[in-house]
Structures are given as C-alpha cells and as structure tokens.
DOGU-639726 format. One record per residue (C-alpha): x, y, z. Coordinates in steps of 0.001 Angstrom, whole numbers, plus 500000, padded with zeros to 6 digits. Layout:
N
+--------+--------+--------+
!   east !  north !     up !
+--------+--------+--------+
!      X !      Y !      Z !
...
+--------+--------+--------+
//
This chain:
353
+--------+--------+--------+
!   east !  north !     up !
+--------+--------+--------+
! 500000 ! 500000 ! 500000 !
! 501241 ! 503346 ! 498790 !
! 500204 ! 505345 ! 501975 !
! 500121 ! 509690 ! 501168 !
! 497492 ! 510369 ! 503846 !
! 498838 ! 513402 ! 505803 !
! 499025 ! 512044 ! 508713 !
! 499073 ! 509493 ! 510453 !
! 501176 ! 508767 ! 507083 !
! 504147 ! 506455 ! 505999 !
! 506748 ! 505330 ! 509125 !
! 510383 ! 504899 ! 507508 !
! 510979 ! 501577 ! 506361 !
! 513737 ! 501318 ! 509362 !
! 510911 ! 501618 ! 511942 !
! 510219 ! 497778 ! 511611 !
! 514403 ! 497132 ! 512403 !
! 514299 ! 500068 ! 515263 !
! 511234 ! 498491 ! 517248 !
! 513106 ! 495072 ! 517356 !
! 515659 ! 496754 ! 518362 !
! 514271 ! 498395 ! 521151 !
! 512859 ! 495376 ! 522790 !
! 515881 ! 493423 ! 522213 !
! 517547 ! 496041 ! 524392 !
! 514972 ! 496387 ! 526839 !
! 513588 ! 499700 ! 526075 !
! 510104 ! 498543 ! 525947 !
! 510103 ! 497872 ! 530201 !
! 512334 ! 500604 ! 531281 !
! 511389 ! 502439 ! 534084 !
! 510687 ! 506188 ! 532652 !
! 513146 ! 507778 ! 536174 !
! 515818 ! 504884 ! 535584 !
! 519292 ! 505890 ! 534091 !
! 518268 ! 504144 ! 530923 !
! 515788 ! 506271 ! 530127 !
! 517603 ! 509523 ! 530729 !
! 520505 ! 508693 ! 528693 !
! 517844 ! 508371 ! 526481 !
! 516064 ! 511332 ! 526512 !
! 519512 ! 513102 ! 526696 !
! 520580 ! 511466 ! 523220 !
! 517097 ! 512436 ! 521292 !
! 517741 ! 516269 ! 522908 !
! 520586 ! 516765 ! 521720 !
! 520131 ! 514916 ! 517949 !
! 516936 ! 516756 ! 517609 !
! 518685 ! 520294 ! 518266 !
! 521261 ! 519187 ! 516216 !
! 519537 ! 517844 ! 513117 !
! 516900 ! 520423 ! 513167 !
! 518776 ! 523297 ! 513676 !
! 516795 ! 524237 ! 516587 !
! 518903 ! 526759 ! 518742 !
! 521170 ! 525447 ! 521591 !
! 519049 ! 527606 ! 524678 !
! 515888 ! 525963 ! 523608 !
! 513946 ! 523299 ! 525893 !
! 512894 ! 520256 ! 524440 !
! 509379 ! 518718 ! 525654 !
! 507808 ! 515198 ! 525116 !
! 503877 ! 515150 ! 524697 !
! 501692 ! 513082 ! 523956 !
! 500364 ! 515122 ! 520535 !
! 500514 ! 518676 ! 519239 !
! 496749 ! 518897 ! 520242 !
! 497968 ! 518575 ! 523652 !
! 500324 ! 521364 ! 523411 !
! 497720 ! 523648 ! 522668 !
! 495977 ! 522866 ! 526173 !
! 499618 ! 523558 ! 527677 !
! 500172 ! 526469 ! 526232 !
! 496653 ! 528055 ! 526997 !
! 496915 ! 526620 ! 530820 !
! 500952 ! 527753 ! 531562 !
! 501757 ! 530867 ! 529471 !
! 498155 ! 532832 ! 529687 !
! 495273 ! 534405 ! 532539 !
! 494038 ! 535992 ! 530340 !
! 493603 ! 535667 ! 526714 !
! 495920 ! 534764 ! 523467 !
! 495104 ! 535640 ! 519895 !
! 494777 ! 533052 ! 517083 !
! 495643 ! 534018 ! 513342 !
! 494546 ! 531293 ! 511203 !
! 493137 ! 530128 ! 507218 !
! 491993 ! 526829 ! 507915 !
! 490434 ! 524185 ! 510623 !
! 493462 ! 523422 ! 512535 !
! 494506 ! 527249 ! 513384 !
! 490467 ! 527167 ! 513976 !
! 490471 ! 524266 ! 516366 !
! 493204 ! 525993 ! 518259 !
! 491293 ! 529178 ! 518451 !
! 488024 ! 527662 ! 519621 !
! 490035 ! 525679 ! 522151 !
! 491376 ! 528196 ! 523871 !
! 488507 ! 530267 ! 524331 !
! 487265 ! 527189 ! 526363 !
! 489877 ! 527657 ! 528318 !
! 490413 ! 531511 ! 528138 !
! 487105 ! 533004 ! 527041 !
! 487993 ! 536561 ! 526123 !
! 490919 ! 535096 ! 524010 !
! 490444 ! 536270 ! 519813 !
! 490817 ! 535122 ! 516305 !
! 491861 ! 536686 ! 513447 !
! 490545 ! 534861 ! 509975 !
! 492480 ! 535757 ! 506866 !
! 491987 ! 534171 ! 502881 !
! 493601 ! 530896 ! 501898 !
! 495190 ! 532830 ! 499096 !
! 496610 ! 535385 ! 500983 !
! 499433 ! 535541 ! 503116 !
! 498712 ! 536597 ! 506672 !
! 498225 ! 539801 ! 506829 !
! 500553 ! 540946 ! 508962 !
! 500289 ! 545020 ! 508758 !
! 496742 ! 544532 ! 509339 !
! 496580 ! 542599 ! 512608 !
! 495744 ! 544698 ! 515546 !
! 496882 ! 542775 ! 518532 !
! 495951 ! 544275 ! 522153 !
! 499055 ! 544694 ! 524381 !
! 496878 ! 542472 ! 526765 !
! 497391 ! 539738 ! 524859 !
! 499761 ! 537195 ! 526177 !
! 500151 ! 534928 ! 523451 !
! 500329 ! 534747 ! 520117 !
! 499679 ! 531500 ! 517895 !
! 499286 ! 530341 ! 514314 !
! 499769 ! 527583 ! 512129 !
! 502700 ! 527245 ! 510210 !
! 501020 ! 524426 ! 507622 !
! 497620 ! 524379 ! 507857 !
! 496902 ! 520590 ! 507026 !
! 493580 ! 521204 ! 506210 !
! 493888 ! 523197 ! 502797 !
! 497625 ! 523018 ! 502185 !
! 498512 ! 526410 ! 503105 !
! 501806 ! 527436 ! 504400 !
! 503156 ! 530373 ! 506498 !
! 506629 ! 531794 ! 505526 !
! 509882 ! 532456 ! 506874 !
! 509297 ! 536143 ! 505694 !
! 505799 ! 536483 ! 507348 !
! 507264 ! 534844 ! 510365 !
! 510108 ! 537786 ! 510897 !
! 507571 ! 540408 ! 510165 !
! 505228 ! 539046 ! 512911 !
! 508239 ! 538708 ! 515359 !
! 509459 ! 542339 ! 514653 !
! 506157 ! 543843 ! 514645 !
! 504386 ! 541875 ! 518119 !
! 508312 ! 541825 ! 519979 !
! 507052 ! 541912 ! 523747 !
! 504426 ! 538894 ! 523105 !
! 504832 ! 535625 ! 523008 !
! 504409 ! 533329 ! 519722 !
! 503503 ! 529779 ! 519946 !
! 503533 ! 528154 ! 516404 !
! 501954 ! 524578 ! 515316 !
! 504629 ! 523072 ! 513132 !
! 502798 ! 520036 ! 513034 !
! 503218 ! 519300 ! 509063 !
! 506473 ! 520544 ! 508417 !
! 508322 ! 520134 ! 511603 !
! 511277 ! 517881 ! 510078 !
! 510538 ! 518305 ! 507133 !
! 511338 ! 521933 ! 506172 !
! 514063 ! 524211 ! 507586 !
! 512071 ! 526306 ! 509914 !
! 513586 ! 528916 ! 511825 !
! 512951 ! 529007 ! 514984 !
! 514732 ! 531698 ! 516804 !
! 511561 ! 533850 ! 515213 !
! 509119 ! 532575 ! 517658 !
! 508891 ! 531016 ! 521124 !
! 507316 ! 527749 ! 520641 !
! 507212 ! 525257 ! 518002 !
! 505453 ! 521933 ! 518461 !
! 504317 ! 518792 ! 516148 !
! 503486 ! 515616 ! 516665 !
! 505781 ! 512541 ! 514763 !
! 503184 ! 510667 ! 512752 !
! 504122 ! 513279 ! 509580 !
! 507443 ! 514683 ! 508615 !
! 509141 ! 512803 ! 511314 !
! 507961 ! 509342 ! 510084 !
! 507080 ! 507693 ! 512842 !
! 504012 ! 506448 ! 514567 !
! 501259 ! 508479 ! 516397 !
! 501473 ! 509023 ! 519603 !
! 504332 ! 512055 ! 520532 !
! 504590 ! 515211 ! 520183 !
! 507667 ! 517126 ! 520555 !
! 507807 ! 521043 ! 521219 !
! 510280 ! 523693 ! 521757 !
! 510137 ! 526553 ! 523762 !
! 512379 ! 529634 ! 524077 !
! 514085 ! 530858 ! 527112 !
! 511478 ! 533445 ! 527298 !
! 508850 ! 530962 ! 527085 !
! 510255 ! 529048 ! 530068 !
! 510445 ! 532808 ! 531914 !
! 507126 ! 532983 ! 531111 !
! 505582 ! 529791 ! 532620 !
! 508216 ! 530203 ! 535786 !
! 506472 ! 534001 ! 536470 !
! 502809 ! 532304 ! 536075 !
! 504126 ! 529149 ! 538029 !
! 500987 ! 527371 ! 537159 !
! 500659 ! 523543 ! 538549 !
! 497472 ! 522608 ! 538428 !
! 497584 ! 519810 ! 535670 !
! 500003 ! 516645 ! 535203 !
! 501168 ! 518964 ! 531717 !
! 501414 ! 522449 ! 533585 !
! 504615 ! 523521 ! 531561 !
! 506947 ! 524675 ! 534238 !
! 506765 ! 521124 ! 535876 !
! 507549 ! 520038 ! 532737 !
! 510280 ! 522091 ! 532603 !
! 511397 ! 521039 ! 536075 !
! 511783 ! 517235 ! 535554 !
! 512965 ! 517569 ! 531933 !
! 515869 ! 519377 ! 533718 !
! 516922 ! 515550 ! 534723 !
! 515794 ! 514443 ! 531140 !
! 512442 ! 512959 ! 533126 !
! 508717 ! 513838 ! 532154 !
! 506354 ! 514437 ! 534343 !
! 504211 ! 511142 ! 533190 !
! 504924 ! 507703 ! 531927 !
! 505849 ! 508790 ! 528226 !
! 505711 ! 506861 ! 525117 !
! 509534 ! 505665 ! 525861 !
! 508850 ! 503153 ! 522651 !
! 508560 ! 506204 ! 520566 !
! 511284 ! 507913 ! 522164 !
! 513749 ! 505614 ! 521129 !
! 512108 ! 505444 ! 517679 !
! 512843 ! 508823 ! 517633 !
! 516058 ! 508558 ! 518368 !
! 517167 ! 506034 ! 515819 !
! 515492 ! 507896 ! 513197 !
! 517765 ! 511328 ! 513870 !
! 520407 ! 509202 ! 514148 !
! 519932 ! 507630 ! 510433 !
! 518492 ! 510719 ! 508484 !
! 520252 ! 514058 ! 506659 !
! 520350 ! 517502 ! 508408 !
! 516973 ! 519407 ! 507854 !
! 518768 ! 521427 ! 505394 !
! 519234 ! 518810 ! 502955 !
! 515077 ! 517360 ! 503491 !
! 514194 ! 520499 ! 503381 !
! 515820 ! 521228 ! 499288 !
! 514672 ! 517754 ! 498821 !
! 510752 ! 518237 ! 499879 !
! 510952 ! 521461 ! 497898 !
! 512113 ! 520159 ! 494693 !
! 509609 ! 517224 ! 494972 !
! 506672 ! 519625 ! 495749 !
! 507081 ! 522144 ! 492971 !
! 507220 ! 519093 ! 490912 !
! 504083 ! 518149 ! 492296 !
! 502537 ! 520813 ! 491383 !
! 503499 ! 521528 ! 488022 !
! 502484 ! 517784 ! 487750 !
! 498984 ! 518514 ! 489068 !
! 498191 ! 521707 ! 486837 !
! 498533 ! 520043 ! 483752 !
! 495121 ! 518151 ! 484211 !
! 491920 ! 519706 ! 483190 !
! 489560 ! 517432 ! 485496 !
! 491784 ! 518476 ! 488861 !
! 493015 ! 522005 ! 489739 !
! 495313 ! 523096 ! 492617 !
! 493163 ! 523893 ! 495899 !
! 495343 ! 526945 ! 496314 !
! 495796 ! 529278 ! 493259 !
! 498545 ! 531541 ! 494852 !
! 502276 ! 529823 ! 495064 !
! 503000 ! 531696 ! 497379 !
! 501405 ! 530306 ! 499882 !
! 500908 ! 526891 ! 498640 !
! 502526 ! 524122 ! 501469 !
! 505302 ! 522263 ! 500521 !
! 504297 ! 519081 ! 502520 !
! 501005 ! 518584 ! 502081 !
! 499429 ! 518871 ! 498485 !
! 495606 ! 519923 ! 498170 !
! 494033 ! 519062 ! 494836 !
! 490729 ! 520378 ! 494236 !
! 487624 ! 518415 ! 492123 !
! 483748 ! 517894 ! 492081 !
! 482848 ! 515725 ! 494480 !
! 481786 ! 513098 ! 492217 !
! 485463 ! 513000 ! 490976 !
! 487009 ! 512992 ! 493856 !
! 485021 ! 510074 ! 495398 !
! 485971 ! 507906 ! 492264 !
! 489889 ! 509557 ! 492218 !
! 490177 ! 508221 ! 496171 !
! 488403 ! 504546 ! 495409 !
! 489930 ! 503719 ! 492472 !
! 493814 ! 504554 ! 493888 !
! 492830 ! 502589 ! 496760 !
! 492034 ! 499544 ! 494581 !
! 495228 ! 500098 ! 493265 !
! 496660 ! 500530 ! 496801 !
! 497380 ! 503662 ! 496355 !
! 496216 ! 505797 ! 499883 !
! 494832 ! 509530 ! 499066 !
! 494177 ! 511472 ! 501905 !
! 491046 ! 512755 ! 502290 !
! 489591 ! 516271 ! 501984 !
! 489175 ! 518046 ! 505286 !
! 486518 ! 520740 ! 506952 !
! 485103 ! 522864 ! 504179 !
! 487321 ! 521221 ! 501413 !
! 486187 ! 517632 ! 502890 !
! 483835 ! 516690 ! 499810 !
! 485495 ! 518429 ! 496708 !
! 489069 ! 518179 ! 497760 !
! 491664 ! 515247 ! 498435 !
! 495290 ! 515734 ! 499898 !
! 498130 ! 514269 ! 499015 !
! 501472 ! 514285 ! 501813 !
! 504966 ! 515291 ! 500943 !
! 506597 ! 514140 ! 503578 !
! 510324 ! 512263 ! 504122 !
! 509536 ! 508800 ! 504784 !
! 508112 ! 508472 ! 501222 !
! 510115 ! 507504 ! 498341 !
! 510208 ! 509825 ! 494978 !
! 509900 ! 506470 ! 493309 !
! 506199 ! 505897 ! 494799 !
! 505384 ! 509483 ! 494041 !
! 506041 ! 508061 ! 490389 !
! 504143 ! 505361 ! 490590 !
! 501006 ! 508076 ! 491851 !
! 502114 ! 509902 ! 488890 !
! 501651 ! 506906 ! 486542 !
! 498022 ! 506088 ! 487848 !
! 496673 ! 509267 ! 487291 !
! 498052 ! 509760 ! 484191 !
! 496635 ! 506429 ! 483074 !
! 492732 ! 507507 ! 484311 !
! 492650 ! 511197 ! 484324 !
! 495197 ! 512495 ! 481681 !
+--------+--------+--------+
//
C-alpha cells in the first residue's frame, strides 16, 4: 500500500528494524526515572537540536500530541487571553480551544490565498500569546519564513507559539523567530502516532516560571522542572522515544530534506496543473505548502479519484473541513520515496490524463 494520507502517514521503512531493536535492548520495560531512560532522553535532545537546527538555549518537551500542546500552552503561558491568526480548521480548532479555556481570548481569519496579513493585525498589548499555524493541514497552506520575521518584529514583547505540526522535520524552519514550536511525529518525522515534541524559548520558560501554574500533570513549568533531569512528568511513550532517536540518528540535516521536499513539491505541482479534470486547491504559490498537496475536484470526481487509487493501493488522503467533499490531499513528507510518488504519477496519468 502506497500510503500519502497526511498524517498518520508512511513510518520509515527502518521503523520495523528500530522496534526490534528496542525490545531486544529492553527499552520497551524501562522504568521512565531509571538511568536508561535519561541517557535516552539526553541522546534524542541533543540529535533533535542538532539535526533540526533548533537553537542550543531551547527546551525540548515530550507530549503526547501537538493537540495537547495547545491545552499547555493556553493553561501555563496565559490568565488571560491569546490571539489566534489562522486560514483553515486546525489554526480554527486551536482558536476555539482556547477560548474554552480563556474566554475573552480572539481570532483573526484571513483568505487561503493570501498571506497573513501581517500590517493589518491589531493585537491588544493584553494579549499574552500569540499562535498560528505554520502548515495548515487542512487546505495546504503554508506560512513563511518572511511572514514569520515580520510578525516577530512587529508583536516583539508577546509571546508566539507556532503549530509546526506538518512541516516540523521536514522543512528548515527557523525558529529563533518565535517562542514555541510543536508537532506531533506521525508526519514529517515518520514515525508512529502518539508524541509530540515542542520547543520553547528561554522566554517561554520565563514565562511559565512568572505564572508558576501547577494545576495539571502537563502544567509547563513542571515540565520544565523534571525535563531538567531528562524525566517527564508522566509515563511517556519511551517506545517512541527511542524510535525517535534512531530515526535522527539515520536521516540528513533538515537542510538537505528540506531542498529535497521542495524540489519534489514544485514538481508536484506543476504535475497537478497540467490536468483539466483536477486544479490546485490553492491558486497563489506563494502560499501553497510544501508538505502537504491539496488538489481540488467535484465531488463526484474525487470520490471515484480516492476509490479507484485505493484499489490500486494507492492511499489519498482525504479532503478536510470545508474542502472535505470536493478536495483530496496528498502528503509530501520524508519517509516516502520519489519512486512511489512516480508510481502516483503513473496512475493518474493512466485515468485522468
């Protein structure tokens, strides 16, 4: 089975050697405080820093999901409200979430085909956080490097939290232009559901230290305080710890994914737009994701497009939220090989061409 759902997608073929692996060395019963388990969670810091170019002051956090981190962030770094700037249902999600938690907290909707408006946002100086999706994985939108330094410079004194969730290891981000990045694994990192990883600034950590909130088993600055140790405050997924590990250990510095996801999505692309049937979900390329691929069809099409690949094995990822009947997705992610993108290539050049 050819799997491009975006998520839970394709685990690296090495995943099937690395669990082995890790029962043959015990990982799968050791205790989460024992010295086995730190050493661990020291190793998987420091690759992760290293092979994502994430900045040497950061903290690194194990959760259970990137949903997760949302609740964290609401609960440790705000009494108040944040603000949500968003295109799509994730950045939504986020938004509706935290004003369950924080009801005066606001949301800012801009245009798929836009890029976020920057200039126009007016942000109260109340506002203690700031938060956005970096690839919305709903449309296949993306945010940019560019947009992200103008939002840093413009909103300096506050707080951004960003959900990296579909292109965390997978593109270059940078990430000494906001305060927290998070993502779960089961995308660009190629690896099964079930952990999230996210990175907070010194600031950040400032931040939850001055609110000191403890009320939950996730407040952030008792996560802060055991990860000091290398410890979580919870039994963590220690199975996809190590997982984790092994796969830093075996793959290229995000520089080199990152040209190689780009190359392979503005192939994509220029693939997709020659069909007449199909057309690109987003029309301006400037915003257009380079990890998840939205293609765009009459729902009749697109419910024979998804069944017919799958009879093939071939797995298309469905639409999603308002796009969820007239739209499939297709992932660009590492852990899939450029030659099964060819055999996609092949199939729907033999039906739809």
């Amino acid at each position: 089975m050819l799997n491009f759902y975006p998520g839970p997608s394709k685990v690296y073929s090495e995943v099937r050697a690395y669990m082995q692996d890790a029962y043959d060395e015990g990982i799968l019963s050791t205790p989460h405080r024992g010295e086995q388990f730190v050493q661990l969670s020291r190793a998987v810091v420091g690759s992760i820093k290293r092979k994502l170019n994430i900045p040497q002051d950061y903290y690194i956090f194990f959760t259970s999901s990137a949903t997760e981190c949302w609740e964290i962030l609401i609960q440790s770094l705000t009494t108040h409200k944040s603000f949500h700037i968003y295109n799509g249902s994730f950045g939504e999600k986020w938004c509706q979430y935290a004003k369950n938690l924080r009801p005066k907290s606001e949301g800012y909707k801009f245009d798929v085909n836009e890029p976020m408006p920057v200039d126009q946002l007016e942000i109260s100086t109340d506002t203690e956080l700031i938060c956005f999706t970096q690839n919305e994985t709903s449309n296949g939108t993306q945010v940019s490097a560019t947009t992200i330094l103008n939002l840093h410079n413009k909103f300096r004194d506050t707080l951004i939290a960003v959900d990296a969730t579909s292109s965390m290891a997978g593109l270059n981000l940078k990430l000494i232009k906001a305060d927290i990045w998070f993502a779960s694994v089961q995308k660009c990192f190629g690896l099964p559901a079930g952990l999230g990883i996210m990175a907070c600034s010194p600031r950040a950590i400032f931040r939850a230290k001055q609110m000191n909130e403890r009320g939950h088993y996730n407040s952030l600055v008792s996560m802060y305080e055991k990860m000091l140790n290398y410890q979580t405050t919870h039994t963590p997924n220690v199975l996809n710890i190590y997982l984790l590990k092994r796969m830093l250990e075996d793959r290229e510095f995000i520089k080199s994914i990152d040209q190689q996801l780009s190359d392979r999505a503005e192939d994509l692309y220029t693939f997709f737009s020659q069909f007449t049937d199909f057309k690109l979900l987003i029309e301006n390329e400037e915003v257009r994701s380079k990890t998840v691929i939205a293609i765009e069809a009459p729902e009749r099409l697109v419910d024979e497009a998804k069944k017919r690949a799958l009879y093939h094995n071939i797995r298309l990822g469905n639409g999603y939220g308002p796009w969820a009947r007239n739209s499939f997705r297709i992932a660009n992610f590492p852990a899939i090989l450029d030659e099964e993108y060819e055999e996609l290539k092949r199939f729907f050049l033999h039906y739809y061409a």
